[in-house]
N, C-alpha and C positions, 0 to 999 in steps of 0.2 A: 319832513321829507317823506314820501313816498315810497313804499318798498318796492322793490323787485322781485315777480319770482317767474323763474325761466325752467322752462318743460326743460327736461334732460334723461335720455335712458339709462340704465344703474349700470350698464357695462360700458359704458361711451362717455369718455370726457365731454363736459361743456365746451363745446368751439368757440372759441373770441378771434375774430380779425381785427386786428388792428392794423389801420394805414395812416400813413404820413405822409405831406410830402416834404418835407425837411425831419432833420434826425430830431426834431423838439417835439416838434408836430403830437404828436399820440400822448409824450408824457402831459404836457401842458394842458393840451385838449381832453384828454380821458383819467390821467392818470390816477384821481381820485375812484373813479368809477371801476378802474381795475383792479385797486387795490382793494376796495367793498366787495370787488366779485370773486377775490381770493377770501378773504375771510370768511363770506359765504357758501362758498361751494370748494369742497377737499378734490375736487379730479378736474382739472381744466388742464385745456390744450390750446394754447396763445399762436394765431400765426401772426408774425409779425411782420409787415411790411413798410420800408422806407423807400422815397423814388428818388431823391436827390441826397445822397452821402458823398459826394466827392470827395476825398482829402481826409483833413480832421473827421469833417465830421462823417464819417462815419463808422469812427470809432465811436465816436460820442453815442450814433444810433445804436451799436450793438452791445455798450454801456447799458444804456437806458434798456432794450428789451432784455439783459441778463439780469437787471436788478428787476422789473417788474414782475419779469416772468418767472424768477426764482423758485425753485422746487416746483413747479408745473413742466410740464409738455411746453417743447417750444420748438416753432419753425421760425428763423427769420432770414428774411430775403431785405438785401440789401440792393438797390441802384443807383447808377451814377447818371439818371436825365439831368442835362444840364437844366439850372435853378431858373426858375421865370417860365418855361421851354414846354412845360406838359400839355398845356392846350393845343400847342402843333407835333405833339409826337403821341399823339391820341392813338395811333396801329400797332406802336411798342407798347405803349400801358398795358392795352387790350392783350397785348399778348403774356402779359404778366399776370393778368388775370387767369385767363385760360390754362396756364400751369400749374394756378393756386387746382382750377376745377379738378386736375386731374392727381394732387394729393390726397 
């Protein structure tokens, strides 16, 4: 395997976005590679994003980013876009984006 190694300033956490659009999404898909980037790097600041938690699951999503994100910096934002639905609710995304900008 290949290492990583990511520019980071000595007073600035490393920033990791994470997004999903179901609450599995990020563990599944990355969650190897976040737990590598904790062991590598002692100051990180996880935002976490899920678009679809309705119900259960979005306990399960805010599960998941408390156990990944453990002892880091965390934001996580949780949504209820109905499941299937995000390719026609592209002006809601976008504006969840534009919020992250202004963290």
């Amino acid at each position: 395997m290949m290492g990583l190694r990511l520019a980071k300033t000595p007073s600035e956490p490393l920033q990791i976005l994470c997004l999903g659009a179901h609450s599995d999404d990020i563990e599944i898909g990355c969650g190897g590679t976040l737990l590598q980037l904790k062991r590598t790097y002692a100051d990180l600041a996880f935002h976490w994003v899920v678009f679809s938690t309705a119900g259960v699951r979005g306990k399960e999503a805010a599960r998941g980013a408390e156990l990944f994100a453990a002892g880091s910096k965390k934001q996580v934002i949780l949504k209820e876009f109905r499941d299937g639905f995000l390719p026609y609710s592209g002006g809601s995304v976008k504006e969840v984006f534009e919020e992250l900008k202004g963290r």
